[in-house]
Backbone as ProteinMPNN parsed JSONL, in Angstrom:
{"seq_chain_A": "XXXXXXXXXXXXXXXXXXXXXXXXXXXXXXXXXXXXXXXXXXXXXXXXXXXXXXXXXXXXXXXXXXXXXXXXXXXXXXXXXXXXXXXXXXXXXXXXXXXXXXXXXXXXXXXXXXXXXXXXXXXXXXXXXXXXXXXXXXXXXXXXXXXXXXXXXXXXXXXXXXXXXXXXXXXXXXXXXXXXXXXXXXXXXXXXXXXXXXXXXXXXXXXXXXX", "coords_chain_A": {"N_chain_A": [[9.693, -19.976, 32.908], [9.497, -19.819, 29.524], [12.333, -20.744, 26.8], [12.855, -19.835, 23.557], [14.102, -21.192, 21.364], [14.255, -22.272, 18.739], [11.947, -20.926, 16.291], [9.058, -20.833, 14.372], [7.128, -21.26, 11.576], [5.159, -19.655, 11.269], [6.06, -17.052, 12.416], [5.687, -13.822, 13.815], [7.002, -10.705, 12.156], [8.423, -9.029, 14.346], [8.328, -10.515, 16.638], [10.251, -11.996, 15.326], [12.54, -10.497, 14.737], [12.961, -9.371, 17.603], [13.658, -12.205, 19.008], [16.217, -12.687, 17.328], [17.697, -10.736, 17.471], [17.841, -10.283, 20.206], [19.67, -12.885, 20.242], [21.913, -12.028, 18.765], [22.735, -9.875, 20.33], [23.956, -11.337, 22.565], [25.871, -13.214, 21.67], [27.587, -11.506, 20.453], [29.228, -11.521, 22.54], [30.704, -13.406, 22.735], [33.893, -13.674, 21.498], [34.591, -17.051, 20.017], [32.233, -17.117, 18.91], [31.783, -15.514, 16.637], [31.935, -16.034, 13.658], [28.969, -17.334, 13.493], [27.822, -14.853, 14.674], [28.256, -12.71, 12.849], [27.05, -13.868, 10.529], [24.05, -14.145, 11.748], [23.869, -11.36, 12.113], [23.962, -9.981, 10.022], [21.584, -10.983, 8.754], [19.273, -10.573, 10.654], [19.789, -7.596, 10.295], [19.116, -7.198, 7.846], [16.62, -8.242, 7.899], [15.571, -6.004, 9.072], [15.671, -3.791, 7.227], [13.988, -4.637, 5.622], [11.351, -4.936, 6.02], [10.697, -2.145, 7.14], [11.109, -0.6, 4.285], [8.777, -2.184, 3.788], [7.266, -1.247, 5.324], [7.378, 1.424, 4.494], [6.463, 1.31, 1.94], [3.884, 0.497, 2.024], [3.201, 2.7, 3.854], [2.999, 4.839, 2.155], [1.56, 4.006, 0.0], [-1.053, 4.169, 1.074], [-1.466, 6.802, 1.47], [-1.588, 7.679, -0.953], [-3.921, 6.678, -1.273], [-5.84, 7.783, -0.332], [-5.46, 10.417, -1.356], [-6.474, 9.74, -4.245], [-9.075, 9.178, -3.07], [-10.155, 12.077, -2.334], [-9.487, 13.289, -4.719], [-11.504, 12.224, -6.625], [-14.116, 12.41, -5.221], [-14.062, 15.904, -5.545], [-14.279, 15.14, -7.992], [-16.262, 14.158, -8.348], [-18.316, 16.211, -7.076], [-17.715, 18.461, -9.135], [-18.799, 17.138, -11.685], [-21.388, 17.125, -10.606], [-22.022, 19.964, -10.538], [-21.591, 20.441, -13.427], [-23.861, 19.447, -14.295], [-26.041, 20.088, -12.939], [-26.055, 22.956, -14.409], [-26.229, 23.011, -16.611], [-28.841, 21.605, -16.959], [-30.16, 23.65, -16.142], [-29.999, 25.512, -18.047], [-31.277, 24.008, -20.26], [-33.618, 24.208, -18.995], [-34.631, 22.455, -16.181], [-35.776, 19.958, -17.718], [-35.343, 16.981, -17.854], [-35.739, 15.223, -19.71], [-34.829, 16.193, -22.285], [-32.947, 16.418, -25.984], [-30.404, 17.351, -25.861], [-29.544, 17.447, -23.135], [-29.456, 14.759, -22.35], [-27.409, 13.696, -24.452], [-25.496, 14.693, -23.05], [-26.034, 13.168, -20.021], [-27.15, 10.292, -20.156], [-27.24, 8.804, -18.046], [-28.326, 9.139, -14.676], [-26.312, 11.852, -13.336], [-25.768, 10.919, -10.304], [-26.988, 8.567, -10.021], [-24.442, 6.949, -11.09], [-22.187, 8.323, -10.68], [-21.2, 7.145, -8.025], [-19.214, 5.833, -4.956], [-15.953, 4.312, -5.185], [-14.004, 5.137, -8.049], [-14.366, 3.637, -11.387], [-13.193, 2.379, -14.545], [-15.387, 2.686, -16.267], [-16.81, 4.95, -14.946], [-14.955, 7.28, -15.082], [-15.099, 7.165, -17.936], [-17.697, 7.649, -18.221], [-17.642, 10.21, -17.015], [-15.863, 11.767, -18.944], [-17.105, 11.314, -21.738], [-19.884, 12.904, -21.207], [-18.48, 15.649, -20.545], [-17.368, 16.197, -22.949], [-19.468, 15.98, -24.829], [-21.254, 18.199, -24.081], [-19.35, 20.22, -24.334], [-19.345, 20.087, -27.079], [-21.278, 21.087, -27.989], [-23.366, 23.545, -28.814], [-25.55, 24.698, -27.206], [-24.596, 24.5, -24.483], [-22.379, 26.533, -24.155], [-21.79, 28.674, -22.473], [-21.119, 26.756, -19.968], [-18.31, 26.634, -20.388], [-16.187, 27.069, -19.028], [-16.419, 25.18, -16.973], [-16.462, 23.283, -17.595], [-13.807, 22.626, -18.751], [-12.571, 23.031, -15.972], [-13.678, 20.577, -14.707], [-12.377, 18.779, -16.345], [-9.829, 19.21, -15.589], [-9.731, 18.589, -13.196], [-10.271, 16.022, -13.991], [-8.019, 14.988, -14.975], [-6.052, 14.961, -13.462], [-6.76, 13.549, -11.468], [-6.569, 10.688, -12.83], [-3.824, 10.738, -13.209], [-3.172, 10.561, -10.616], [-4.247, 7.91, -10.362], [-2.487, 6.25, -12.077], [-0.237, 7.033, -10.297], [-1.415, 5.659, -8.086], [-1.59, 2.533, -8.905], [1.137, 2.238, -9.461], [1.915, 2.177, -7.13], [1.179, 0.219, -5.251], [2.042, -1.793, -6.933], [4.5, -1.541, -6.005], [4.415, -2.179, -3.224], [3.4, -4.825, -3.345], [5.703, -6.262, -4.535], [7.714, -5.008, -2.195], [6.863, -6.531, 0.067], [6.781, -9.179, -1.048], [9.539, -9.427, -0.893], [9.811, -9.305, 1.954], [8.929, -11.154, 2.659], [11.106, -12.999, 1.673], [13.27, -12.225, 3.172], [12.35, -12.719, 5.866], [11.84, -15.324, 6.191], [14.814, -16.369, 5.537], [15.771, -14.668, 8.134], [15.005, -16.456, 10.177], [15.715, -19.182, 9.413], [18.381, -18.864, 9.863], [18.124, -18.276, 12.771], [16.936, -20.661, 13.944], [19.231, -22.035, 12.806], [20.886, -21.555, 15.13], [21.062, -23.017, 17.542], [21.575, -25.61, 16.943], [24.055, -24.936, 16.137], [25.788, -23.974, 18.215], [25.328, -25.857, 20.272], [27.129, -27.597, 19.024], [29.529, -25.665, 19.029], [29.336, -25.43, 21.654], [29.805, -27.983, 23.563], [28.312, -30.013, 25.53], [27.173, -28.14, 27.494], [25.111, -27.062, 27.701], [23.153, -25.091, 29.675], [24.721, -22.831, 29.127], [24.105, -23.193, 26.468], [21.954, -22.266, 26.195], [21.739, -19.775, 27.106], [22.041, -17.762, 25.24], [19.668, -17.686, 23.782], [16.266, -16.24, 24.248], [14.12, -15.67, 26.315], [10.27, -16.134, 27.42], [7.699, -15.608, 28.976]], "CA_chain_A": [[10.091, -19.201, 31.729], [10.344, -20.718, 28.011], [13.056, -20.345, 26.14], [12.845, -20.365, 22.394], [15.378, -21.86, 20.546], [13.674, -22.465, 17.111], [10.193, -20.353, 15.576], [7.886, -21.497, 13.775], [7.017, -20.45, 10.159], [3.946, -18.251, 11.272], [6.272, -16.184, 13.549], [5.368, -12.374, 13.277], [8.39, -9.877, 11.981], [8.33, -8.123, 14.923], [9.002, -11.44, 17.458], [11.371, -12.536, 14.95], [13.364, -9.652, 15.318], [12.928, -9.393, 19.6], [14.444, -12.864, 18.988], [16.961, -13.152, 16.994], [17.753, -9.449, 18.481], [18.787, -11.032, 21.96], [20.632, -13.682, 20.36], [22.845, -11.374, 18.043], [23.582, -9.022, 21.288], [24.833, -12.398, 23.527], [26.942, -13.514, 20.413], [28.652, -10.425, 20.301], [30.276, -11.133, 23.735], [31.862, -14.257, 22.633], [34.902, -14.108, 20.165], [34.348, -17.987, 19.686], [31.185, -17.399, 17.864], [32.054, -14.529, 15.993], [30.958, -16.577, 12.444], [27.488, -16.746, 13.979], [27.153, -13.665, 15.114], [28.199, -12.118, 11.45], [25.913, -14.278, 9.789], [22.891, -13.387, 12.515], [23.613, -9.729, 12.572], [23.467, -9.795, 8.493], [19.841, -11.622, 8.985], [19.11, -9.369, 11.273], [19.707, -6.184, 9.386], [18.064, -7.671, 5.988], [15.137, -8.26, 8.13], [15.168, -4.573, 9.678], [15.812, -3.045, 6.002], [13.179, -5.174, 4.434], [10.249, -4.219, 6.84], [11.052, -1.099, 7.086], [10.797, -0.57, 3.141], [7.354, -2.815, 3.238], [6.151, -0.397, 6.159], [6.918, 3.097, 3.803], [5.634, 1.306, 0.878], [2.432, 0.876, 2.752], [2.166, 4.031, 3.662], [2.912, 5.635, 0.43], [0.0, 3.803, -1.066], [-2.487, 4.514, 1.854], [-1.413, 8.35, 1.486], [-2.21, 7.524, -2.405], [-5.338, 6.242, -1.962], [-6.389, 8.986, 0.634], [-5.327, 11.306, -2.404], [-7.415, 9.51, -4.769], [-10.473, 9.353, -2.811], [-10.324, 13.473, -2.672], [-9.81, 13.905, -6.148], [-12.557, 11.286, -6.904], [-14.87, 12.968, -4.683], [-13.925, 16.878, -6.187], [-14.55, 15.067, -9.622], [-17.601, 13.846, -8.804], [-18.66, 17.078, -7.424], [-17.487, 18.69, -10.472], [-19.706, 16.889, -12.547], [-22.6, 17.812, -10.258], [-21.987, 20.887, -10.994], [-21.704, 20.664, -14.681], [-25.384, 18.725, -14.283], [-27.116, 21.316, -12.269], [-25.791, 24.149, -15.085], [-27.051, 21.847, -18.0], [-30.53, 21.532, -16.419], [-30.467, 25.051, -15.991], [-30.28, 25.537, -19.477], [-32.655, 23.147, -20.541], [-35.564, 24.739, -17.989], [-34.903, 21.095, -15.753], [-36.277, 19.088, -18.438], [-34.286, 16.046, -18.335], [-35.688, 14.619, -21.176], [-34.164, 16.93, -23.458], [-31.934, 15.482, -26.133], [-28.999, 17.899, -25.568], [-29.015, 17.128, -21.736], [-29.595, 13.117, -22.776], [-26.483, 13.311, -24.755], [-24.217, 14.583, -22.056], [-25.794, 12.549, -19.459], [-27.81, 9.51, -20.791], [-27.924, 8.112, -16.833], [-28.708, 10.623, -13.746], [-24.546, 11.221, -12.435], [-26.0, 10.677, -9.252], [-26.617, 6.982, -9.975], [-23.632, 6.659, -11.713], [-20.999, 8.277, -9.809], [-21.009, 6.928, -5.863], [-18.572, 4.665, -4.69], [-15.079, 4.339, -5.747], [-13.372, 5.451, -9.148], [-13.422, 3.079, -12.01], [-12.958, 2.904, -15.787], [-16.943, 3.164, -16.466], [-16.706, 6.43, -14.333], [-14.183, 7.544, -16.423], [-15.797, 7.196, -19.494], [-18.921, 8.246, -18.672], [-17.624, 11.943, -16.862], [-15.533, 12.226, -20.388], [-18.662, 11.225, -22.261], [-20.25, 14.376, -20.553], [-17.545, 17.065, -20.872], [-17.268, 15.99, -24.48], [-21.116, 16.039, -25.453], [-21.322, 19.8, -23.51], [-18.12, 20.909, -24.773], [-19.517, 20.491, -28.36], [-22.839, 21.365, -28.101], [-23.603, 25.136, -28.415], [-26.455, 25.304, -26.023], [-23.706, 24.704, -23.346], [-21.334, 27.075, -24.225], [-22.16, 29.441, -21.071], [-20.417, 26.265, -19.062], [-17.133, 26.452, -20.782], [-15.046, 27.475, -17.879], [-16.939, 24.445, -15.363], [-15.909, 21.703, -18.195], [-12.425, 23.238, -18.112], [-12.298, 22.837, -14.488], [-13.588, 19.007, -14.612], [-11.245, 18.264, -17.422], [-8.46, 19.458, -14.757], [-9.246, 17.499, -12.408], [-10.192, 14.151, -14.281], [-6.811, 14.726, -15.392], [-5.235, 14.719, -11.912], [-7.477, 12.064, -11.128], [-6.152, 9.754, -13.405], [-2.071, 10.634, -12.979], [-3.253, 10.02, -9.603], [-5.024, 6.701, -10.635], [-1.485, 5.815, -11.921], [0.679, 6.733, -9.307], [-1.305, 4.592, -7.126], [-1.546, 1.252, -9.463], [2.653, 1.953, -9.359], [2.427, 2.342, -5.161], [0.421, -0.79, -5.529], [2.736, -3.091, -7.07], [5.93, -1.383, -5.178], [4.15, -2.801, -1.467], [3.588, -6.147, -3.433], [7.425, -6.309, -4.123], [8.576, -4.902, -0.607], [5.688, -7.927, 0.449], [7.767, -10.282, -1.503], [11.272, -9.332, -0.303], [10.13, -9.004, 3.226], [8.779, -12.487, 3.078], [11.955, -13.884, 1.697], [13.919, -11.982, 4.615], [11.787, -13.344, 7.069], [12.474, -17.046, 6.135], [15.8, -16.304, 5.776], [16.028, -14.715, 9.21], [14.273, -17.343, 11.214], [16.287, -20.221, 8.983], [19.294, -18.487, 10.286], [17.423, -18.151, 14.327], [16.984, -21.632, 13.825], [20.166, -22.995, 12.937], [21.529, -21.495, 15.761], [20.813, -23.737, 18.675], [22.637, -26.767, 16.945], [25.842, -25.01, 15.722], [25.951, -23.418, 19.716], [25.64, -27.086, 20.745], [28.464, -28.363, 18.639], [30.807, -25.143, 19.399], [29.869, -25.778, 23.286], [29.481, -28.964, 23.854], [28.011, -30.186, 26.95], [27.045, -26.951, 28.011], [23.04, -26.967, 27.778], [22.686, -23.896, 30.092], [25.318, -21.696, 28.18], [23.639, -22.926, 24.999], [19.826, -21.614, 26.003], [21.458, -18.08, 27.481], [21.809, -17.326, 24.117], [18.215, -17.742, 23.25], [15.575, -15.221, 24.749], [13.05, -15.942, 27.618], [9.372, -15.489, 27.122], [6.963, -16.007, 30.042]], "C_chain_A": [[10.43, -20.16, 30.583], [11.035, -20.151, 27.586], [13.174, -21.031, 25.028], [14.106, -20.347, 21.711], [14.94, -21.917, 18.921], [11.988, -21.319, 17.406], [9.762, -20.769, 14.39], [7.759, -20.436, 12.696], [6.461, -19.164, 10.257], [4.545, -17.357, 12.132], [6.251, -15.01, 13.238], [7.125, -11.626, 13.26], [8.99, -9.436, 13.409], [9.099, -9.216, 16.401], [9.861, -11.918, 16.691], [12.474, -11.771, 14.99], [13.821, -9.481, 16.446], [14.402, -10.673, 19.335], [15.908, -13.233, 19.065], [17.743, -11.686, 17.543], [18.888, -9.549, 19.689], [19.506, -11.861, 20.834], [22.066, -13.084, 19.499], [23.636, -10.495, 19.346], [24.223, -10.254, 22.025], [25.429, -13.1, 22.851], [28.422, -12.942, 20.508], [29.607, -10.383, 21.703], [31.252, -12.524, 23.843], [32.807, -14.622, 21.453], [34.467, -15.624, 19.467], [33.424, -18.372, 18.572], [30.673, -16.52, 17.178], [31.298, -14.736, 14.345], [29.3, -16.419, 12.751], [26.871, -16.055, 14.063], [27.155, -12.782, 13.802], [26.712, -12.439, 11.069], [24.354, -13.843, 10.857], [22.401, -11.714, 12.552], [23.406, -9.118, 11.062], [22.092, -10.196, 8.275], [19.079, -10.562, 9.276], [18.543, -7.738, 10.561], [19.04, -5.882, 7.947], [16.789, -7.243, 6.3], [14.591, -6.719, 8.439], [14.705, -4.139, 8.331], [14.351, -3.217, 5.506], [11.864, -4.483, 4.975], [10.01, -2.668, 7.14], [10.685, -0.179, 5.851], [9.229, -1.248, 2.854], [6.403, -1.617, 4.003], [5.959, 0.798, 5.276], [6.62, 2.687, 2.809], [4.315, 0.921, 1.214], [1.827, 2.319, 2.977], [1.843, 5.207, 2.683], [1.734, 5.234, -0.145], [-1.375, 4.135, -0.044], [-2.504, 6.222, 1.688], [-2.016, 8.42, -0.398], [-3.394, 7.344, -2.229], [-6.434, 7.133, -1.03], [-6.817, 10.381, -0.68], [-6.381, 11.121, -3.251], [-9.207, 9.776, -4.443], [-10.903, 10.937, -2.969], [-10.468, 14.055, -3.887], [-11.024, 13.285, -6.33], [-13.542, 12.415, -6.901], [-14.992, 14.741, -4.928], [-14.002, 16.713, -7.566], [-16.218, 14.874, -9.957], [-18.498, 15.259, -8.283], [-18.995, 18.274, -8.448], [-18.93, 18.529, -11.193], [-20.922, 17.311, -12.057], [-23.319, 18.787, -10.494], [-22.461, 21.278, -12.065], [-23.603, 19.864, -14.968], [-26.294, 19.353, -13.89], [-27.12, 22.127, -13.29], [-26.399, 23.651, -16.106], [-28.358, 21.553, -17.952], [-30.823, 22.355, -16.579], [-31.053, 25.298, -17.249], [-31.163, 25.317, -20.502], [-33.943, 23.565, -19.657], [-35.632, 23.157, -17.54], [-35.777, 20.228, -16.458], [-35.198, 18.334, -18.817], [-34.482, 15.067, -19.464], [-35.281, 15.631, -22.566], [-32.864, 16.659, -24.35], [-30.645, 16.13, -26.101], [-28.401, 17.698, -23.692], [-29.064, 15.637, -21.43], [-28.5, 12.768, -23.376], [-25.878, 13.216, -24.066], [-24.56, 13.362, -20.897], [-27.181, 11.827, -19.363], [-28.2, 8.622, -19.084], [-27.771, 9.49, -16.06], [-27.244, 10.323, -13.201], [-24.712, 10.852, -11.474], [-25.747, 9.575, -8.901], [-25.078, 6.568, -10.266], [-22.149, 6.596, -10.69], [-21.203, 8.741, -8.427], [-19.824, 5.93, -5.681], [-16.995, 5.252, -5.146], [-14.853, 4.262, -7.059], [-13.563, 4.297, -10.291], [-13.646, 3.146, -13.303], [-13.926, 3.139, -16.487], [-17.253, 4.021, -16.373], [-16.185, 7.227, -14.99], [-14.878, 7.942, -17.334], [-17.27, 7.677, -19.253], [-18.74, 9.98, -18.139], [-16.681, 12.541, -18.223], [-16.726, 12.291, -21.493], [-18.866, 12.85, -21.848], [-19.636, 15.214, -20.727], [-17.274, 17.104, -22.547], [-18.115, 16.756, -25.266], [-21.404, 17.941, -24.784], [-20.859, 20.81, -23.957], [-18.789, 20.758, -26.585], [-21.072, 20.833, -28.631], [-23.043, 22.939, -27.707], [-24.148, 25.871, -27.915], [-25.954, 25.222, -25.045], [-22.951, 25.618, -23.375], [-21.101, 27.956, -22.75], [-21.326, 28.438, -19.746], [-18.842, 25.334, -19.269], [-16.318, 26.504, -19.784], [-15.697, 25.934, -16.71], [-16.598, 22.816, -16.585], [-14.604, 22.188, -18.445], [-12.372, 22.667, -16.793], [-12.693, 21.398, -14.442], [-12.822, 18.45, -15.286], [-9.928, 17.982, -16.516], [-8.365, 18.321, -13.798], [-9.674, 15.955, -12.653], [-8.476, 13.392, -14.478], [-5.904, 13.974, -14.459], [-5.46, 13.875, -11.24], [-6.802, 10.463, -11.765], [-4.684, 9.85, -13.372], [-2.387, 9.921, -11.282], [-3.282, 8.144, -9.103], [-3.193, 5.995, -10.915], [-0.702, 5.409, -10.897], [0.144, 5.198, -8.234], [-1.42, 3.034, -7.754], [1.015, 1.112, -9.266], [2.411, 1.499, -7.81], [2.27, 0.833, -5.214], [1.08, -2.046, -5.329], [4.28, -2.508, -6.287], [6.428, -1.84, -3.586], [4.216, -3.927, -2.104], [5.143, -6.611, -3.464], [7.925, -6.102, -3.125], [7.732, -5.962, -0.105], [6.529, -8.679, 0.142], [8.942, -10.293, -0.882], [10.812, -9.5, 1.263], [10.029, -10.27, 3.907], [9.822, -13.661, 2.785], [13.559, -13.522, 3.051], [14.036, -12.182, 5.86], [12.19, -14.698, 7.295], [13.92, -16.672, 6.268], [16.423, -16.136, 7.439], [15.534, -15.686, 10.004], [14.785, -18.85, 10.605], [17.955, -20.099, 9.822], [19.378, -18.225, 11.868], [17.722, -19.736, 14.251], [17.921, -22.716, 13.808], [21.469, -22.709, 14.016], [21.656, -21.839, 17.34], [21.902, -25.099, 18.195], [23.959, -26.241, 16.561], [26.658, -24.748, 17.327], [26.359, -24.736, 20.214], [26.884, -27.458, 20.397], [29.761, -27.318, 18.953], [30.615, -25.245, 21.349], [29.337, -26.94, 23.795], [29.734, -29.331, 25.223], [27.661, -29.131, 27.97], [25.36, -26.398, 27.773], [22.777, -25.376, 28.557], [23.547, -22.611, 29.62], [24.714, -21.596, 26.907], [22.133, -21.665, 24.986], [20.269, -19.977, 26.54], [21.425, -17.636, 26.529], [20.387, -17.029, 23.107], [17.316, -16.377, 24.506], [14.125, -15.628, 25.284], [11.598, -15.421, 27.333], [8.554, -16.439, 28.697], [5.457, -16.084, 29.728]], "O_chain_A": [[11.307, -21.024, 30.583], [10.882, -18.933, 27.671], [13.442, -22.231, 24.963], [14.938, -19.442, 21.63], [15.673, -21.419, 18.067], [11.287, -21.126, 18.399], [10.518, -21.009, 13.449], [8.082, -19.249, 12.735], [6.802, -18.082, 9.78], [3.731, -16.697, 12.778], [6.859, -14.824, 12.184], [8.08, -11.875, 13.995], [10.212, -9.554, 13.499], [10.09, -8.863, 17.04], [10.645, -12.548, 17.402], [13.511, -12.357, 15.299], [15.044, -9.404, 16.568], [15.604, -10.414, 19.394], [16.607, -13.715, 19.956], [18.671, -12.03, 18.275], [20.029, -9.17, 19.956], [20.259, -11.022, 20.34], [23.146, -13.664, 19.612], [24.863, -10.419, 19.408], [25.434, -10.037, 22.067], [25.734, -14.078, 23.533], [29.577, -13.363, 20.583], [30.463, -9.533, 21.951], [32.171, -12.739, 24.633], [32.64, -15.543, 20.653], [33.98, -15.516, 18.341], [33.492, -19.262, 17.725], [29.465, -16.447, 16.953], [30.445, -13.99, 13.864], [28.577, -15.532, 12.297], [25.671, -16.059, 13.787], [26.141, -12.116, 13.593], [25.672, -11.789, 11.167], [23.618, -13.032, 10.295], [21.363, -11.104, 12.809], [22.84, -8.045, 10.853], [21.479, -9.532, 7.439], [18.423, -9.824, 8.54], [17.487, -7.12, 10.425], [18.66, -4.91, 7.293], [16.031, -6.467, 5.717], [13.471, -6.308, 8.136], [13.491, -4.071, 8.139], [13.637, -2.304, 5.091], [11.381, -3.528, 4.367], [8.871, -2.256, 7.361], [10.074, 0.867, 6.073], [8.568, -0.908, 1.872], [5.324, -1.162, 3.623], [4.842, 1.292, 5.127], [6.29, 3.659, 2.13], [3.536, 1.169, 0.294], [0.791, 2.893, 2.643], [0.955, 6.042, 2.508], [0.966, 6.002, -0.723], [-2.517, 4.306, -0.47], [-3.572, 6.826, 1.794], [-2.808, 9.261, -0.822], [-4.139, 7.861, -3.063], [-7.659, 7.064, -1.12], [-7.857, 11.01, -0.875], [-7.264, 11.979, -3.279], [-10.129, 10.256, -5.103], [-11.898, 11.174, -3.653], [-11.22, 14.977, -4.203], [-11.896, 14.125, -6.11], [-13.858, 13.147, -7.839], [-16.075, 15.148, -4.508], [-13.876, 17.647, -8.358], [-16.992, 15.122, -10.882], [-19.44, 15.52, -9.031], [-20.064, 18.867, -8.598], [-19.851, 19.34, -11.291], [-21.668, 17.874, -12.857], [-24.537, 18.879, -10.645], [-23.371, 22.101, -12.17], [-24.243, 20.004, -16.01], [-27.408, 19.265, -14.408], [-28.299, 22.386, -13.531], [-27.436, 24.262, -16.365], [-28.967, 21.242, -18.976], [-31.871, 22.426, -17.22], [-32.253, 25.309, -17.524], [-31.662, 26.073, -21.337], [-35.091, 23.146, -19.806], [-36.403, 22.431, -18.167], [-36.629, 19.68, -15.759], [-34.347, 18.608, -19.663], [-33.652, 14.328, -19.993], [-35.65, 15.459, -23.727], [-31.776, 16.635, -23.776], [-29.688, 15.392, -26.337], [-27.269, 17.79, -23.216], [-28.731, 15.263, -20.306], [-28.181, 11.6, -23.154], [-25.356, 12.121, -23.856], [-23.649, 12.56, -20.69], [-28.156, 12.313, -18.79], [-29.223, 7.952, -18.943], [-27.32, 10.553, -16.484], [-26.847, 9.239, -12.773], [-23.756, 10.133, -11.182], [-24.928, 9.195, -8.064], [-24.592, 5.752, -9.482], [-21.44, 5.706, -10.219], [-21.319, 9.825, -7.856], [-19.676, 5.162, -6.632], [-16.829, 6.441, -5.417], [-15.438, 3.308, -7.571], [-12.512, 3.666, -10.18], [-14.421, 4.071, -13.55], [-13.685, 3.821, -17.483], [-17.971, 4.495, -17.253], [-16.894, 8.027, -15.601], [-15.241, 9.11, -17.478], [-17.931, 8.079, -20.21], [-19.424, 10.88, -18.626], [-16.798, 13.734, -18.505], [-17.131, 13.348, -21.978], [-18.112, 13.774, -22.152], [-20.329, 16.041, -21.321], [-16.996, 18.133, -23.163], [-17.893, 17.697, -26.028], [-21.864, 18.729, -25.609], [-21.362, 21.926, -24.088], [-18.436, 21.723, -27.263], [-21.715, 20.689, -29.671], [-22.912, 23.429, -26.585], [-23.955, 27.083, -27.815], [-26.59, 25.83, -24.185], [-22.555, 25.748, -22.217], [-20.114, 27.71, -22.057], [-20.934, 29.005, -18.726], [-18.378, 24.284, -18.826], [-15.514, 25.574, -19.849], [-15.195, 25.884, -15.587], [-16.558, 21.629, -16.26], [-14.185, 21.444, -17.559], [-11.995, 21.495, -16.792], [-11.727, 20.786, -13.987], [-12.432, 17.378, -14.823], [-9.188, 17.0, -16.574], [-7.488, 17.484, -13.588], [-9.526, 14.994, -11.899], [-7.953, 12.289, -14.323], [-5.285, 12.914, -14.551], [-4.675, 13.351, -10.45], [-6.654, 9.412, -11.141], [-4.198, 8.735, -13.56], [-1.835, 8.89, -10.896], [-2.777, 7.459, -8.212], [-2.695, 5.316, -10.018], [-0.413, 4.275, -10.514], [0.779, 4.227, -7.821], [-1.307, 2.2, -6.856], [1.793, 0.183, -9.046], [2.8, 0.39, -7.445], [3.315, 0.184, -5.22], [1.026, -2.917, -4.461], [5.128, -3.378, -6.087], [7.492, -1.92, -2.972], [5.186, -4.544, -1.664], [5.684, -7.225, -2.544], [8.767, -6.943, -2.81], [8.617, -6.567, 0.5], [7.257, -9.031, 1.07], [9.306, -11.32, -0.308], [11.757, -9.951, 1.911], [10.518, -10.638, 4.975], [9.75, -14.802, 3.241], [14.424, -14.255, 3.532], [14.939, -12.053, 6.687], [12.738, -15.15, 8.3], [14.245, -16.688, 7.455], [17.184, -16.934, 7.986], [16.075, -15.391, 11.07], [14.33, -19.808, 11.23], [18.556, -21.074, 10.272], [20.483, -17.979, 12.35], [18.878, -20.048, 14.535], [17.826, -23.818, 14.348], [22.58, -23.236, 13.975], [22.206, -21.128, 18.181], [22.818, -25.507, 18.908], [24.944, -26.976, 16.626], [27.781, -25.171, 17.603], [27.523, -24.909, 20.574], [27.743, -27.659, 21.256], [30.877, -27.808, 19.124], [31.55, -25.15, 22.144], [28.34, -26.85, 24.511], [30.735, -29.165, 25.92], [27.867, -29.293, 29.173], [24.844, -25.28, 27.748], [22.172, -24.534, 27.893], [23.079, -21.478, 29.735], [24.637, -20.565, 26.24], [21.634, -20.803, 24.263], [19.454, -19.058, 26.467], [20.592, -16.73, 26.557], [20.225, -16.373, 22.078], [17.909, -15.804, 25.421], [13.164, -15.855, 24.549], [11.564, -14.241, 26.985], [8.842, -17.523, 29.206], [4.662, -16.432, 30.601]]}, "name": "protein", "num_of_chains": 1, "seq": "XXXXXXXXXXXXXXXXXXXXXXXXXXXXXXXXXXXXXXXXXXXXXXXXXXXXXXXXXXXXXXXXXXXXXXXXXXXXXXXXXXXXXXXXXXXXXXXXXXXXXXXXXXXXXXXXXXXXXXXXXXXXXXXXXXXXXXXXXXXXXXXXXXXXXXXXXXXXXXXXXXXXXXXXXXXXXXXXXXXXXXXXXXXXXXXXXXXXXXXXXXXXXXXXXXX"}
């Protein structure tokens, strides 16, 4: 059986916790090293907090970007929509310059993939050029309804650029919690030594066994 006494930079949250874990509960049974055990069980609890906060700002932004993809994908239908009704109109002659204004590339090409500010601008483009053009009027209510949800699309688009940077910050904190805890794992093999000196197999029960 090894028993770790010190970890290493690259040590995962999860064994640094196990760790320092055991050595905060076999602390707590000796008055003597009561300082220790404060300072360990404050480490400790930073580290819980911090991870904890990085894990629900993870999943806040994966539930964001779940969101996004749906609207996306009900926007780009949308427009399909408004492209089929616009053809209509025109007797499917896509060279026609009122169905060339609204949509100067086929949406098809245009919008696949993920969301971005090109997309944008070219399904506004389109609801614009439709919306003022009086041979569309008949698909007033279906550029209404894409308007709605570009809208929702883009508060969406927000929220998740906030989620975004709120995991990079819990990222940051969790990585200065981590050093912290494992600086604080660390320096507790030599202070053990100097409060029990000569006592090598009392020092390592304090540490936690891996096989």
């Amino acid at each position: 059986m090894t028993v770790r006494m010190s970890l290493p930079e690259n040590v995962s949250v999860p064994e640094l916790l196990r760790n320092l874990g055991f050595s905060v509960r076999r602390l707590a049974a000796y008055p003597t090293a009561a300082a220790l055990h404060s300072g360990a069980v404050t480490a400790r609890n930073n580290l819980r907090d911090a991870d904890q906060t990085e894990l629900n700002a993870e999943e806040s932004r994966l539930v964001s970007s779940a969101v996004v993809e749906v609207l996306t994908d009900e926007v780009y239908a949308s427009v399909g929509q408004l492209s089929a009704g616009a053809l209509y109109i025109v007797q499917r002659n896509r060279e026609n310059d009122h169905y060339r204004a609204a949509f100067p590339k086929n949406h098809s090409e245009v919008l696949k993939g993920s969301i971005s500010a090109e997309k944008l601008s070219y399904i506004k483009v389109a609801c614009d050029a439709l919306s003022a053009d009086p041979t569309f009027k008949a698909l007033a209510g279906d550029i209404g309804n894409t308007r709605t949800l570009l809208a929702q699309l883009e508060v969406q688009l927000a929220t998740h650029s906030a989620l975004e940077e709120a995991e990079r910050v819990a990222e940051a904190a969790l990585a200065i919690a981590a050093k912290n805890a494992r600086e604080v794992f660390n320096a507790l093999a030599p202070a053990l030594t100097l409060l029990f000196p000569g006592k090598k197999v009392l020092v390592r029960s304090f540490f936690r066994g891996s096989r």
